[in-house]
C-alpha positions, 0 to 999 in steps of 0.5 A, a space after each residue: 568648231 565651225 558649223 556646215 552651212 546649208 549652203 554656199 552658191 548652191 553646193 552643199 556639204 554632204 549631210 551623211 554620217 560618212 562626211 560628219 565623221 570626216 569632219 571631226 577626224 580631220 578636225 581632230 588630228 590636223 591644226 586649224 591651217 590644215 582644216 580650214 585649208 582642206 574646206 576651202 579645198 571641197 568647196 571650190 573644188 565643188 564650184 570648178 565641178 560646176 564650172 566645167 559641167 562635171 558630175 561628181 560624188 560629192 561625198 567622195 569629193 568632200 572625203 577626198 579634199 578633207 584627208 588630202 593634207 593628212 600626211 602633213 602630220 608629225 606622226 608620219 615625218 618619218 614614214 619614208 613615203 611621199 605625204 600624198 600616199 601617207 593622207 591617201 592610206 589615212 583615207 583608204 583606212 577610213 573608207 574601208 572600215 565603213 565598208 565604202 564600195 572599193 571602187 569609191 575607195 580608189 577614186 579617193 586614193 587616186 585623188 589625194 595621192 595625184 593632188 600635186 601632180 600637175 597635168 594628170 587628174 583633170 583626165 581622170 575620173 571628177 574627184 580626181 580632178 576636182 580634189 586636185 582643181 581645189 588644191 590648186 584653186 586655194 594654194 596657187 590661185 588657179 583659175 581665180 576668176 573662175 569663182 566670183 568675187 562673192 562666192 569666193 568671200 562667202 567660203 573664206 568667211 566660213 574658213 578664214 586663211 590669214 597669212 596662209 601663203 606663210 603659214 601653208 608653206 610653213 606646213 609643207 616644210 615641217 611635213 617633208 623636211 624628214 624625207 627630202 629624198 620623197 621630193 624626187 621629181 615633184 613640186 616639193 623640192 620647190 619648198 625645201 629648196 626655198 626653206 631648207 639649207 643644205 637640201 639638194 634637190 633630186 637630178 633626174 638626168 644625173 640619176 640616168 647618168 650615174 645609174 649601174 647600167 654600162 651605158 
């Protein structure tokens, strides 16, 4: 397992019990993609926070950006609900069982479930935005040059991303490819769209059209 590090560019995984235990669920259920994926996420997450003067709760932040992706997993492909709410219920189970403050437990659960809905968390509360500027950091390359060259080597050092354009994309299909009609409106038909055949993506103009209303 890789072991937490002091420190990279001054952020700090959170040394709690809350944070140590998240680590080894999510080490646990997920594969290694999903892991070292969900890191990365925390830690550039952390260093956006940094770059736009938030300031967050990096336990929260860190719980957020580990369940993020849990949803992804084979036991819930055939949940019939979008795979953010899937990892968003994981981490409000968790949260709850540690007696976590509930106000704390929304923040988390609106993070991870807004994650892929761009336009939205950045006006929200730091977490909710940060979970979603390390997603976007770490899969689509926003705001690159935002974190140096030598902060950015120093995560992926710790936790590696080989072929992870392929690889996460793979993730994706395999996550959602049981409940297309959860892709309704949202950046996932993009992936069953490319990868799926015979998938047809939702219609919202279509969906207006055809409703039962008269007119």
């Amino acid at each position: 397992m890789t072991t937490d590090p002091s420190s990279v560019a001054g952020v700090q995984v959170p040394d709690t019990a809350l944070a140590r235990e998240a680590t080894q669920l999510v080490r646990d259920t997920t594969s290694e993609l999903v892991f070292h994926h969900s890191r990365r996420v925390y830690w550039f997450g952390a260093l956006q926070g940094r770059n736009r003067d938030l300031g967050y709760d990096p336990e929260l932040l860190y719980i957020g950006a580990m369940f993020h992706d849990l949803g992804l997993g084979e036991r819930f492909r055939t949940s019939g609900r979008r795979f953010e709410v899937d990892s968003a219920d994981e981490a409000r189970r968790f949260l709850q069982g540690h007696h976590v403050p509930e106000d704390s437990v929304r923040r988390v659960w609106t993070a991870i479930a807004l994650h892929t809905t761009p336009g939205v968390p950045q006006f929200m509360e730091p977490e909710v935005a940060l979970v979603t500027a390390g997603v976007e950091y770490d899969v689509l390359g926003i705001g690159y040059r935002d974190i140096s060259e030598e902060d950015r080597s120093r995560i992926v050092a710790l936790h590696p991303r080989p072929d992870f354009k392929q690889r996460i994309l793979g993730a994706f299909t395999d996550g959602i490819r049981q409940k297309p009609e959860t892709t309704f409106g949202n950046v996932k038909a993009d992936v069953l769209e490319h990868y799926v055949p015979g998938f047809e993506r939702g219609d919202f103009v279509r969906t207006i059209l055809d409703s039962p209303w008269p007119e």
